[in-house]
C-alpha positions in Angstrom: 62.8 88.7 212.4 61.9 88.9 209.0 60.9 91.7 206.7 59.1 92.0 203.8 59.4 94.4 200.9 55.7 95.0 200.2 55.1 95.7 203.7 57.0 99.1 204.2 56.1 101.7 202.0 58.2 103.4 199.4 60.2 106.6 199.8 58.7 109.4 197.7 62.3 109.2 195.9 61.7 105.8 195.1 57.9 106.1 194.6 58.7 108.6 191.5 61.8 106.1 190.5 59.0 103.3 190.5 56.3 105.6 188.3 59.0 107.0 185.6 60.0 103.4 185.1 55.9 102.1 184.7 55.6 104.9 182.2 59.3 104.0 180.4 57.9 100.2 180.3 54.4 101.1 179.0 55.7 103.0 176.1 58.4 100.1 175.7 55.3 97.4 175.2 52.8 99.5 173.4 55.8 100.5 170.9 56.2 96.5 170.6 52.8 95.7 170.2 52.4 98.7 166.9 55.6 97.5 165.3 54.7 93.8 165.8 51.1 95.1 164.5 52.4 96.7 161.4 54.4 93.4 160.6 51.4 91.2 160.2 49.7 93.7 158.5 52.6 93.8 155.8 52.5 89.9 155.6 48.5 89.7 155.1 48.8 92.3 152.7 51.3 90.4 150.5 49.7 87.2 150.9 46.1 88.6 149.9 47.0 91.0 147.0 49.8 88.5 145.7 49.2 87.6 142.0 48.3 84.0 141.8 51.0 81.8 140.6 48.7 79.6 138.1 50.6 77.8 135.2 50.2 80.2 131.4 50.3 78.6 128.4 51.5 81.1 125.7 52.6 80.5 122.0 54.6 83.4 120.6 54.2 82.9 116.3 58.0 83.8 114.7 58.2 85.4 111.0 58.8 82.6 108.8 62.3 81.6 108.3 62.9 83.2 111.7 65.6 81.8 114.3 66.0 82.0 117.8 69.5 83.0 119.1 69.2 83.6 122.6 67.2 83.9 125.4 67.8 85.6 128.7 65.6 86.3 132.3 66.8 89.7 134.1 64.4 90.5 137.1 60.8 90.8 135.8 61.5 90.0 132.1 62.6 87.6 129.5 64.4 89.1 126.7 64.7 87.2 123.3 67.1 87.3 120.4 65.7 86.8 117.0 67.7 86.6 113.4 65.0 87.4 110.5 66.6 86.9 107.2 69.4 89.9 107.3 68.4 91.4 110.8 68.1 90.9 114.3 65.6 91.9 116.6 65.0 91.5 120.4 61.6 90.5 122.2 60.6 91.4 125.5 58.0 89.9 127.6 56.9 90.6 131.1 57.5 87.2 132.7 54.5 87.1 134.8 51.6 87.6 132.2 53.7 86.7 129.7 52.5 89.6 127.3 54.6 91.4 124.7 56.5 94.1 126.3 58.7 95.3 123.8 60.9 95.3 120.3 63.8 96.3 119.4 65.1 95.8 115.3 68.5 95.6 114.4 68.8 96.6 110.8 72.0 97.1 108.5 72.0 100.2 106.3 71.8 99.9 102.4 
């Protein structure tokens, strides 16, 4: 004598059980399916709107009799140390463009 499940009908207790826990599972995979949603819509959006990576090819023209010290890379820029005769002065440029960000002279007083 054997019984199947499917064949006898629920208990209104259980029926109830069985609803709350359609609705908790619903929410559980539509909640799932908007994060998973949001994710790929953050990775298209970087990969579309990223700045290509192409090569630059810049020459930066130094004051004559200028020296380079030092050179340095910090996040999104490059920083430069210059001596110019009797003072020092540090470039900046924004390392993706590679355009002139900044200056900074270092002078003594007379």
């Amino acid at each position: 004598m054997s019984t199947s499940l499917s064949d006898e009908p629920l208990d209104p207790e259980s029926a109830r059980l069985a609803a709350k826990v359609r609705i908790l599972m619903l929410v559980s995979a539509l909640t799932t399916v908007v994060a998973v949603g949001a994710v790929l819509v953050v990775i298209g959006y970087r990969v579309f709107k990223a700045e290509g990576s192409a090569v630059t090819d810049v020459t930066a023209l130094l004051p004559k009799g200028a020296r380079i010290i030092s050179t340095s890379a910090a996040g999104d820029r490059i920083t430069v140390t210059i001596q110019i005769a009797d003072s020092t002065e540090i470039r900046t440029f924004d390392s993706k463009t590679l355009q002139a960000t900044g200056r900074l002279r270092f002078a003594s007083e007379p």
